[in-house]
One Martini backbone bead per residue (centre of mass of N, CA, C, O) as a GRO file, in nm:
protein
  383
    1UNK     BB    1  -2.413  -2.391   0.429
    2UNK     BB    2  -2.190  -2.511   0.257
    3UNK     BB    3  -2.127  -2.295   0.097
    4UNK     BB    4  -2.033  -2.111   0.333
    5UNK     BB    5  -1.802  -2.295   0.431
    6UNK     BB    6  -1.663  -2.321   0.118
    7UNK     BB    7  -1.579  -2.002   0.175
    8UNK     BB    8  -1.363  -1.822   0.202
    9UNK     BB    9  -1.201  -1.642   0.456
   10UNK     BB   10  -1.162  -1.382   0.587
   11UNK     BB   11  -0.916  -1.172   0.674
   12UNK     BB   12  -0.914  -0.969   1.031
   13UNK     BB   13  -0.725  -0.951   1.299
   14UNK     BB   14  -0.963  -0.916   1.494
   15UNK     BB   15  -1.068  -1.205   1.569
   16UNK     BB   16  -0.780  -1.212   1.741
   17UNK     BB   17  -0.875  -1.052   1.959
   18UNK     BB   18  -1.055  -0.932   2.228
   19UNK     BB   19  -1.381  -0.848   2.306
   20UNK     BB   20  -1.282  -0.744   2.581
   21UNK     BB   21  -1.111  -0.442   2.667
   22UNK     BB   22  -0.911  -0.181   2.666
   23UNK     BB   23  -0.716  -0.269   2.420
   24UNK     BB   24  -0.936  -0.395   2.223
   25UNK     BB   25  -1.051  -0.057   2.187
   26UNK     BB   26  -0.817   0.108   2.103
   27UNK     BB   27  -0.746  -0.065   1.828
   28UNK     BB   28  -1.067  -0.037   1.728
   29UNK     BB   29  -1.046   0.289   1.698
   30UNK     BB   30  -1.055   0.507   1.486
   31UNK     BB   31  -0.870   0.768   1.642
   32UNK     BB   32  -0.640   0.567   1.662
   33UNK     BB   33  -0.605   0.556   1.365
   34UNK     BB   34  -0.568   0.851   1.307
   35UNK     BB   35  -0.325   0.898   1.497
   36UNK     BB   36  -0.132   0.740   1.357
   37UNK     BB   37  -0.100   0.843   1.109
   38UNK     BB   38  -0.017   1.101   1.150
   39UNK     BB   39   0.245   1.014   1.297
   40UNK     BB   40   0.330   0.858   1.031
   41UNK     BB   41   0.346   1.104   0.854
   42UNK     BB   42   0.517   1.292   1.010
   43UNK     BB   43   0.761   1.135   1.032
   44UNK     BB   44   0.830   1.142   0.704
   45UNK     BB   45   0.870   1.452   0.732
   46UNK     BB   46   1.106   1.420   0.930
   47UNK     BB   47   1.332   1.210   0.790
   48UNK     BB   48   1.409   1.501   0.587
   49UNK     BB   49   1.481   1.705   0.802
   50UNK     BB   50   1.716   1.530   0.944
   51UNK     BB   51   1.887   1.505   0.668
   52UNK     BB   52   1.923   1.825   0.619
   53UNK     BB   53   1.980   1.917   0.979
   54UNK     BB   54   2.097   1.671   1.067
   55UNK     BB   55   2.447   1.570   1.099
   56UNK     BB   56   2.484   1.388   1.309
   57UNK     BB   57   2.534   1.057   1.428
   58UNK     BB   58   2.416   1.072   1.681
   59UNK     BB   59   2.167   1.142   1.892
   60UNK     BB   60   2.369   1.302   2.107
   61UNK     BB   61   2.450   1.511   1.960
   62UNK     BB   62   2.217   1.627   1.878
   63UNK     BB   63   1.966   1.843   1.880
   64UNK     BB   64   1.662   1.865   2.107
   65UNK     BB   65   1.465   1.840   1.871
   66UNK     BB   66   1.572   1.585   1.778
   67UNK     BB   67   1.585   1.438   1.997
   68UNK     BB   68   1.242   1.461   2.106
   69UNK     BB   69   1.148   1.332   1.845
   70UNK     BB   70   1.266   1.046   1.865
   71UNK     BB   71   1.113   0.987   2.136
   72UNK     BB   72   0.866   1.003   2.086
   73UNK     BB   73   0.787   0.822   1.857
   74UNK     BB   74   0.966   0.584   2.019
   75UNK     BB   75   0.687   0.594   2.221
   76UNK     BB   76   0.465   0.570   2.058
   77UNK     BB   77   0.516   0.295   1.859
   78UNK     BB   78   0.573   0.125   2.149
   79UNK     BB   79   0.231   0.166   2.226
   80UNK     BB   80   0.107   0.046   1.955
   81UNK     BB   81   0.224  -0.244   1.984
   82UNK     BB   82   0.116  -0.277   2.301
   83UNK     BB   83  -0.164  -0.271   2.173
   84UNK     BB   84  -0.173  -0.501   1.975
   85UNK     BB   85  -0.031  -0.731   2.200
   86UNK     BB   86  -0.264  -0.695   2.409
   87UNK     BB   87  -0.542  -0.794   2.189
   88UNK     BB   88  -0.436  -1.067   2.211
   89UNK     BB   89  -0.519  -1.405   2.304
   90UNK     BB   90  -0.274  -1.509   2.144
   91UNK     BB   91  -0.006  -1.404   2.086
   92UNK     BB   92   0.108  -1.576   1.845
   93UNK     BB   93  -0.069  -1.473   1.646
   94UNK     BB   94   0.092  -1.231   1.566
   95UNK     BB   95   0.235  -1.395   1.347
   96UNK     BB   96   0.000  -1.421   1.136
   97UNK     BB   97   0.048  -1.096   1.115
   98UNK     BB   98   0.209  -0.893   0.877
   99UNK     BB   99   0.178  -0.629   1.007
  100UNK     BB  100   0.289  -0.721   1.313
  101UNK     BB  101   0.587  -0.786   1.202
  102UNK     BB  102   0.670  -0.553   1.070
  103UNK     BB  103   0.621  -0.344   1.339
  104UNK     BB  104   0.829  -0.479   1.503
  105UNK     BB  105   1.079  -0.418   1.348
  106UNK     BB  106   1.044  -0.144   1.347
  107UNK     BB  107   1.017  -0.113   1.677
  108UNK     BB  108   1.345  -0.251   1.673
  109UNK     BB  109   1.488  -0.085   1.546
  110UNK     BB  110   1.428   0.202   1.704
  111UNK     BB  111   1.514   0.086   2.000
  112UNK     BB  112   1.803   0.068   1.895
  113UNK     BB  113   1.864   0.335   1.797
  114UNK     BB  114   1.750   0.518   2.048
  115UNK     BB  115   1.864   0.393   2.312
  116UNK     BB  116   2.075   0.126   2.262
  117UNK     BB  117   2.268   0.305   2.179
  118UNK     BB  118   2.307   0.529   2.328
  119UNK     BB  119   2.389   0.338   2.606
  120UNK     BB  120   2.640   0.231   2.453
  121UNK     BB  121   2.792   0.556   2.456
  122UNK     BB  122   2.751   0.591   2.703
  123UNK     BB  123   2.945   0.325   2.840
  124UNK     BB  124   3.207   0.417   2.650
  125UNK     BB  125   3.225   0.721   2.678
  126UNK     BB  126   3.037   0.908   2.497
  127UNK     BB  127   2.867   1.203   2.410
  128UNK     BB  128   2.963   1.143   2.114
  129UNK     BB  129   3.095   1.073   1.797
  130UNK     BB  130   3.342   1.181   1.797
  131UNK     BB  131   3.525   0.971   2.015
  132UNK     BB  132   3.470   0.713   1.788
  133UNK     BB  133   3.547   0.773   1.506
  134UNK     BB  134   3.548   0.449   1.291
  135UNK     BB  135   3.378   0.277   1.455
  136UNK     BB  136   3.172   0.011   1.456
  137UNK     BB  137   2.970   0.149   1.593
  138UNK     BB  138   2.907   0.422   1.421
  139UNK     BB  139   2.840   0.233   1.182
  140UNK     BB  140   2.592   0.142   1.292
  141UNK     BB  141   2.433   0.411   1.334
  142UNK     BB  142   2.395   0.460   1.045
  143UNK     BB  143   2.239   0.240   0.957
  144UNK     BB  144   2.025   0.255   1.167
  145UNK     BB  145   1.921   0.496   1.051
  146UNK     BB  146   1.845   0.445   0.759
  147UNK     BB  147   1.594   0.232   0.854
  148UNK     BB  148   1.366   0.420   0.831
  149UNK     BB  149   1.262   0.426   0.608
  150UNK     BB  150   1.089   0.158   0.666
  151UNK     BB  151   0.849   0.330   0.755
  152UNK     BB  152   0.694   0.452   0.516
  153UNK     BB  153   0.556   0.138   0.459
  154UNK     BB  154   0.313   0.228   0.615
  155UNK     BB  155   0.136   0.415   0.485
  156UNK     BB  156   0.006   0.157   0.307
  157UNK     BB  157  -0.148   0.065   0.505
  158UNK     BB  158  -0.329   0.376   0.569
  159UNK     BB  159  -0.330   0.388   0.240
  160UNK     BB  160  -0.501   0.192   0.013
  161UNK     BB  161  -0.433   0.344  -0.247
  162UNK     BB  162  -0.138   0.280  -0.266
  163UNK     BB  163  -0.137  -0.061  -0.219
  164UNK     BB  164  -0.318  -0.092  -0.487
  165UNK     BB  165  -0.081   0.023  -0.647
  166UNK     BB  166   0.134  -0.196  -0.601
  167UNK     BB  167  -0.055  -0.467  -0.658
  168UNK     BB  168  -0.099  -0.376  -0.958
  169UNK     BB  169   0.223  -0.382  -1.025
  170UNK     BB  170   0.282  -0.700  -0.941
  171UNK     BB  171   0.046  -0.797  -1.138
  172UNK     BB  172   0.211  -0.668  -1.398
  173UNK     BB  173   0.498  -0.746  -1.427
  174UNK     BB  174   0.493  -0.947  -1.642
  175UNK     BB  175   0.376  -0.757  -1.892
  176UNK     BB  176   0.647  -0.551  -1.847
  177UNK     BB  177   0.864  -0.751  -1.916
  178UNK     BB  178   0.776  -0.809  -2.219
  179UNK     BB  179   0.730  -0.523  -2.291
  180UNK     BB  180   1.045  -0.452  -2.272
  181UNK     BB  181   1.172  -0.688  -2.432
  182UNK     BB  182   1.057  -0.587  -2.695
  183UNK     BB  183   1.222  -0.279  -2.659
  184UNK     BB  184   1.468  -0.398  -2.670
  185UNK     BB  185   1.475  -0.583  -2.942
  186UNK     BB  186   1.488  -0.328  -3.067
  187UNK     BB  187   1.709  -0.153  -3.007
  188UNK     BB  188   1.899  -0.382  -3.104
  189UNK     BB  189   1.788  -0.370  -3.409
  190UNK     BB  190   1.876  -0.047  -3.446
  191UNK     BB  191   2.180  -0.039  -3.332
  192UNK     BB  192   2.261  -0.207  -3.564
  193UNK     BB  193   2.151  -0.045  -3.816
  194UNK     BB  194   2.306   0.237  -3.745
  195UNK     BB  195   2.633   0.124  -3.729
  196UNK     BB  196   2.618   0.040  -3.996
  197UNK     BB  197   2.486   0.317  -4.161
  198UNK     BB  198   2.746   0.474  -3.963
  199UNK     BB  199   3.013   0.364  -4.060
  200UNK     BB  200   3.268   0.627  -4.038
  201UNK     BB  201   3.099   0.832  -3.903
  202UNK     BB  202   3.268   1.089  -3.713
  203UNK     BB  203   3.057   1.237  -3.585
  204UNK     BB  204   2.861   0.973  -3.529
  205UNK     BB  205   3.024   0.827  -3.322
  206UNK     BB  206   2.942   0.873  -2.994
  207UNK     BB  207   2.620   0.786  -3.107
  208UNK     BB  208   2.694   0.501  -3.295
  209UNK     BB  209   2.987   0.349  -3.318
  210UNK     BB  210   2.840   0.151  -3.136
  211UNK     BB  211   2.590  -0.073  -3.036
  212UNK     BB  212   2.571   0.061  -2.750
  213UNK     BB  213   2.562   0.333  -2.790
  214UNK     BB  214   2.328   0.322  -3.010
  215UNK     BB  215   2.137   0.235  -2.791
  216UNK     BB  216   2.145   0.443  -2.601
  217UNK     BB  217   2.028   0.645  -2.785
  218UNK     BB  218   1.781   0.528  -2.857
  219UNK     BB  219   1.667   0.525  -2.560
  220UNK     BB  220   1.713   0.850  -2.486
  221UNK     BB  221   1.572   0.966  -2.800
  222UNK     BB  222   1.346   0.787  -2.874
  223UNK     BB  223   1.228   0.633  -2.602
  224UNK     BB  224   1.197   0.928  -2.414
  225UNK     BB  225   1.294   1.198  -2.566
  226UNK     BB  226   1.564   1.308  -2.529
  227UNK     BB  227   1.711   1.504  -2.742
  228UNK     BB  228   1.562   1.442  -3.041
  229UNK     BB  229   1.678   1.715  -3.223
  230UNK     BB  230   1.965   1.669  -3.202
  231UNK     BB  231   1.961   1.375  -3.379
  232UNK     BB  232   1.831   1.471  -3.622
  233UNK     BB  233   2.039   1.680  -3.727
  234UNK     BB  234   2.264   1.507  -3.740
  235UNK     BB  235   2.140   1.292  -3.948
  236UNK     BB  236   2.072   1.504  -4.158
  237UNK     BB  237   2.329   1.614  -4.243
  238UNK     BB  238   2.367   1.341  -4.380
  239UNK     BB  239   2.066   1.190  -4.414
  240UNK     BB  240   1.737   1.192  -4.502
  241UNK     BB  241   1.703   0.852  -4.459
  242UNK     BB  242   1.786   0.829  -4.133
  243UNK     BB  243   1.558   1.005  -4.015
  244UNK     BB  244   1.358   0.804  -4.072
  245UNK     BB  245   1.470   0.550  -3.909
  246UNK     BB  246   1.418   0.691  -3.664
  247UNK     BB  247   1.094   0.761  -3.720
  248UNK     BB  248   1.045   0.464  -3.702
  249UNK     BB  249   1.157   0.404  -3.388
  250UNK     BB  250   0.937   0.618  -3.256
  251UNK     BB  251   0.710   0.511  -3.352
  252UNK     BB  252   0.742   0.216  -3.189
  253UNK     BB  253   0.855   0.300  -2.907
  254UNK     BB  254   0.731   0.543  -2.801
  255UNK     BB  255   0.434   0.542  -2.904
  256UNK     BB  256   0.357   0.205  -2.894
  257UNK     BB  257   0.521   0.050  -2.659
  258UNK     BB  258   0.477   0.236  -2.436
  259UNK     BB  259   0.181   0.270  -2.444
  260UNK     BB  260   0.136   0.028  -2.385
  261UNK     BB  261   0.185  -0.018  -2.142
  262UNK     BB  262   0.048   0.167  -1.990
  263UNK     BB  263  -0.215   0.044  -2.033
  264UNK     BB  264  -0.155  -0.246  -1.879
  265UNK     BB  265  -0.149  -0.110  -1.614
  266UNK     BB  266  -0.432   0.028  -1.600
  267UNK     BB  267  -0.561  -0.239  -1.646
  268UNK     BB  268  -0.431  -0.396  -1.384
  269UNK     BB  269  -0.505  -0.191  -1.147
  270UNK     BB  270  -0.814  -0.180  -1.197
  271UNK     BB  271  -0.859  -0.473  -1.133
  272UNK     BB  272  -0.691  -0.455  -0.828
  273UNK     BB  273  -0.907  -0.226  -0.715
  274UNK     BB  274  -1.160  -0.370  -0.693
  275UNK     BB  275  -1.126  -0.580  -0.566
  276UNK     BB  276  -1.005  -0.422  -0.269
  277UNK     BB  277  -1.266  -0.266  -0.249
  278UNK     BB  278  -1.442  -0.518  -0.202
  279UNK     BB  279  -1.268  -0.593   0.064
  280UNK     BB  280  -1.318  -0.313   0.219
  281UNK     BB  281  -1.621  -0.317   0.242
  282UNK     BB  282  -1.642  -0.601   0.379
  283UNK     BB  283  -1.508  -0.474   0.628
  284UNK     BB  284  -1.698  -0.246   0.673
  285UNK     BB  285  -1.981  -0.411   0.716
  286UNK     BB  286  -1.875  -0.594   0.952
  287UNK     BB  287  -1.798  -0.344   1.141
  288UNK     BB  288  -2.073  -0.246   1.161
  289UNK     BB  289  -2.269  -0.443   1.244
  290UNK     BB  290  -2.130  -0.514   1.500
  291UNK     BB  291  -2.174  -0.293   1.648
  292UNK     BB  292  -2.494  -0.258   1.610
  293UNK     BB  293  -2.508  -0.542   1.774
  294UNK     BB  294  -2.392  -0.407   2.079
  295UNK     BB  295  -2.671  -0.268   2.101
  296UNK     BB  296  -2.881  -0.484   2.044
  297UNK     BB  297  -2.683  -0.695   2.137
  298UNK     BB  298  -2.517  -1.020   2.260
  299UNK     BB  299  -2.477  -1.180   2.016
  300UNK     BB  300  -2.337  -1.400   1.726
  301UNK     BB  301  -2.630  -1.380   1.613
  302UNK     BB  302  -2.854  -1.341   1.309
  303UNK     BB  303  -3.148  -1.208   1.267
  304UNK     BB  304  -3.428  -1.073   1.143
  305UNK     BB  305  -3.485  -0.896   1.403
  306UNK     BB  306  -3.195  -0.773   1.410
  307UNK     BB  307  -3.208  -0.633   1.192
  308UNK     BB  308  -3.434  -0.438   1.207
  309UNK     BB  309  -3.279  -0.313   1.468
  310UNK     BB  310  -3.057  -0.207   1.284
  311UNK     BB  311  -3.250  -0.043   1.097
  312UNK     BB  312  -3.301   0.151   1.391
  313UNK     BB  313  -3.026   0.267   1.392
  314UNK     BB  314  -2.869   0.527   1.399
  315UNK     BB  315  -2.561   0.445   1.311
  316UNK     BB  316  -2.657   0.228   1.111
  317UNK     BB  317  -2.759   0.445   0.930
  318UNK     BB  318  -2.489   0.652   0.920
  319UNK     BB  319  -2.334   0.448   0.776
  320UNK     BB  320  -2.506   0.388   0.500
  321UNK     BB  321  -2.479   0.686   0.407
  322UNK     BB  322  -2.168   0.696   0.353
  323UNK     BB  323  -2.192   0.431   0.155
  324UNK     BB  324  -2.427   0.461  -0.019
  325UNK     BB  325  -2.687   0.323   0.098
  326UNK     BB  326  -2.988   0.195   0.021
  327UNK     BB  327  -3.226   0.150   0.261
  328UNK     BB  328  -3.482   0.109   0.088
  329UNK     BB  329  -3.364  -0.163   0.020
  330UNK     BB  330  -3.324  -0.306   0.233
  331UNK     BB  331  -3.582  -0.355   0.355
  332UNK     BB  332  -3.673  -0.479   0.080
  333UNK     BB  333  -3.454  -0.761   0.153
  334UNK     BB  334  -3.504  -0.909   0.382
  335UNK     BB  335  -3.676  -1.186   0.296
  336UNK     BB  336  -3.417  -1.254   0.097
  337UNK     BB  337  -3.200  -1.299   0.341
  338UNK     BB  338  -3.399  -1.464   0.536
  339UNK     BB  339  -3.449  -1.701   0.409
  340UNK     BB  340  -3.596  -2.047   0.424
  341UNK     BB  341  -3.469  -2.325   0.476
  342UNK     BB  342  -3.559  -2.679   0.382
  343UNK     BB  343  -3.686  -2.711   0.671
  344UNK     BB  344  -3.821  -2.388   0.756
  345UNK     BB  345  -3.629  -2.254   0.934
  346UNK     BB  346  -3.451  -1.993   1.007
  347UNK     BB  347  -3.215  -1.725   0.930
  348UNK     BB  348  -2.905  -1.683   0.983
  349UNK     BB  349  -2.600  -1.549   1.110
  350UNK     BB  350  -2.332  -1.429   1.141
  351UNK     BB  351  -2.111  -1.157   1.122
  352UNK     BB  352  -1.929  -1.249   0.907
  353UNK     BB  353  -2.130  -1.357   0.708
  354UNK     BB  354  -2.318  -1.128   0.704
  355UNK     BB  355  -2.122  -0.890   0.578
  356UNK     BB  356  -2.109  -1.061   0.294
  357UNK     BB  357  -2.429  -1.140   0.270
  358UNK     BB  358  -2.487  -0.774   0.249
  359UNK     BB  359  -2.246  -0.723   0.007
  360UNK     BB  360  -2.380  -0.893  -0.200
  361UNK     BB  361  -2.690  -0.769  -0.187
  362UNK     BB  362  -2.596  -0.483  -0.278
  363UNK     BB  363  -2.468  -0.563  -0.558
  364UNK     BB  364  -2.709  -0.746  -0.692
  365UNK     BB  365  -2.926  -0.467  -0.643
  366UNK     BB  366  -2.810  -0.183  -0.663
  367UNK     BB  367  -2.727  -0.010  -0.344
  368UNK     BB  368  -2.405   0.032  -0.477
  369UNK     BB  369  -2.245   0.282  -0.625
  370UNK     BB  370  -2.022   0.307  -0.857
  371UNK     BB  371  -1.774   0.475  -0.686
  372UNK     BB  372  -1.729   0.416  -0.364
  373UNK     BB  373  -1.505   0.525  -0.220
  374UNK     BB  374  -1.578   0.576   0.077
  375UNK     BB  375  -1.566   0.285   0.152
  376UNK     BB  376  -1.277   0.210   0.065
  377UNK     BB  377  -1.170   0.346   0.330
  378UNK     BB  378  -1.367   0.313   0.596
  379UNK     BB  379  -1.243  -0.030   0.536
  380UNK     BB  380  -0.975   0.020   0.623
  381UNK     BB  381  -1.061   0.137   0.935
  382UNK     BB  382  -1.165  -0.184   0.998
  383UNK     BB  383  -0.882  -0.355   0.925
   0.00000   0.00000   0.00000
């Protein structure tokens, strides 16, 4: 028990819902995170549409198909706000979920460019952009299209896997950095060598002349290698000596040190994958097994016996078989999960204790097989 009480908990969202009623089934619902994504998903392809195709500065003077996108959205994303903020048994706790704060932002900026600027110039009297001129008003109203962009950013919310690509590159930021920066400093030291060896040649001035101009030749034909055959013969023709130097450049910058780059970000996206993997499992197991419990029971504490209830549930089966979870395997490991403690007690589990401590057991036994994405999108969906 000790042991478990000092285990950091994980955090979930849903905890902080109410247990029954309307809206926290809605939004703990699967379905609406699907039709989610969706709209969120066509919004992303709709920003492109807008800005190659909407020349207006405000929605009034939009035409019609533009004018009534911009409305649904900002009504779709306005009811799923609401339905995420009455499902909080305590309104404030919603400041503490990072993605709720977040949706809350773009949700306010939306409101504020579709519906609040458009009554400001209806107000003004203007029923189009023409008659505002230059005016602050106008200014404002540019902006406000802009900040579209920021729901992009929902996308990685609803793909964990862009998410985990975002985190493991923040992971490698300090190694991309070190190696970028012995980059530069290769690059600096052979842009003198350049300079130097090719000082008076006017041919190779403009790509010579200084250091700094060097360096950028440097950069983007040894290691970009962008033009680098023009490069080379330019070289060449001074002589075959240069040609060498240059080829020295490129086996070191473009060669060993990019690839090492490379390397580095592989290395440690794969391991903040794995770790992200392992976390979106456990929450995806844990909204299982509550599922499970809703329909076997009404407590919130799982016995021996509930978990064996558990095991003979429909659903609850057809949950394990997409996770790839071995069920007989789990069968054969209830008297290890529920062994009794030092006073000969029967051992017990909340939901969310059990979810954890049911995925750290099939990952002892081999129960789920390695590489089970799977898994972890369905726990993004429960997430």
């Amino acid at each position: 028990k000790i042991k478990e009480e000092l285990k950091p908990k994980k955090y979930d969202v849903t905890t902080l819902y109410w247990e029954d009623g309307l809206w926290p089934k809605i939004a703990r619902s699967s379905q609406f995170e699907k039709m989610t994504l969706g709209v969120i998903s066509f919004n992303a392809l709709w920003i492109g549409i807008d800005t190659d195709w909407n020349k207006a500065d405000v929605l009034l003077s939009a035409g019609p198909a533009f004018q009534t996108a911009e409305h649904g959205f900002c009504v779709y994303f306005c009811f799923e706000w609401y339905v995420r903020f009455m499902s909080f048994k305590r309104k404030r706790d919603g400041l503490r979920d990072f993605w709720f704060v977040f949706d809350s932002c773009l949700v306010l900026m939306m409101f504020l460019e579709t519906w609040v600027m458009t009554a400001i110039i209806l107000a003004v009297g203007g029923g189009s952009g023409a008659g505002l001129g230059d005016a602050s008003i106008l200014r404002m109203a540019r902006l406000l299209r802009l900040s579209r962009m920021a729901r992009m950013a929902r996308l990685f919310r609803a793909m964990p896997e862009l998410l985990i690509l975002v985190k493991g590159i923040a992971a490698a930021m300090r190694s991309v950095i070190i190696t970028l920066l012995l980059l530069a400093i290769l690059i600096y030291v052979f842009g003198i060598a350049f300079t130097q060896l090719l000082d008076g040649k006017e041919e190779l001035a403009e790509r010579f002349g200084t250091v700094v101009k060097s360096m950028h030749t440097l950069l983007l034909s040894g290691t970009l290698l962008d033009g680098v055959g023009d490069v080379v013969r330019m070289l060449h023709a001074e002589h075959w000596v240069y040609v060498l130097v240059f080829y020295l450049f490129v086996l070191l910058a473009a060669l060993t040190v990019m690839n090492m780059l490379i390397g580095v970000l592989c290395e440690i996206v794969s391991d903040v994958a794995v770790q992200e993997k392992a976390k979106l499992s456990m929450q995806y197991v844990r909204r299982m097994v509550a599922e499970a419990m809703e329909e076997t029971k009404k407590g919130k504490t799982i016995t021996k016996a509930d978990f064996e209830a558990i095991l003979r549930n429909k659903k609850a089966m057809e949950a394990f078989e997409k996770a790839n979870v071995e069920v007989s395997g789990l069968s054969d490991g209830i008297d290890v999960l529920f062994k009794s403690d030092e006073e000969g007690e029967p051992r017990t589990f909340t939901v969310q204790a059990f979810g954890v401590a049911l995925y750290e057991h099939c990952l002892r036994h081999n129960l789920i097989p390695k590489g089970a994405t799977g898994l972890c999108r369905m726990g993004a969906q429960g997430s």
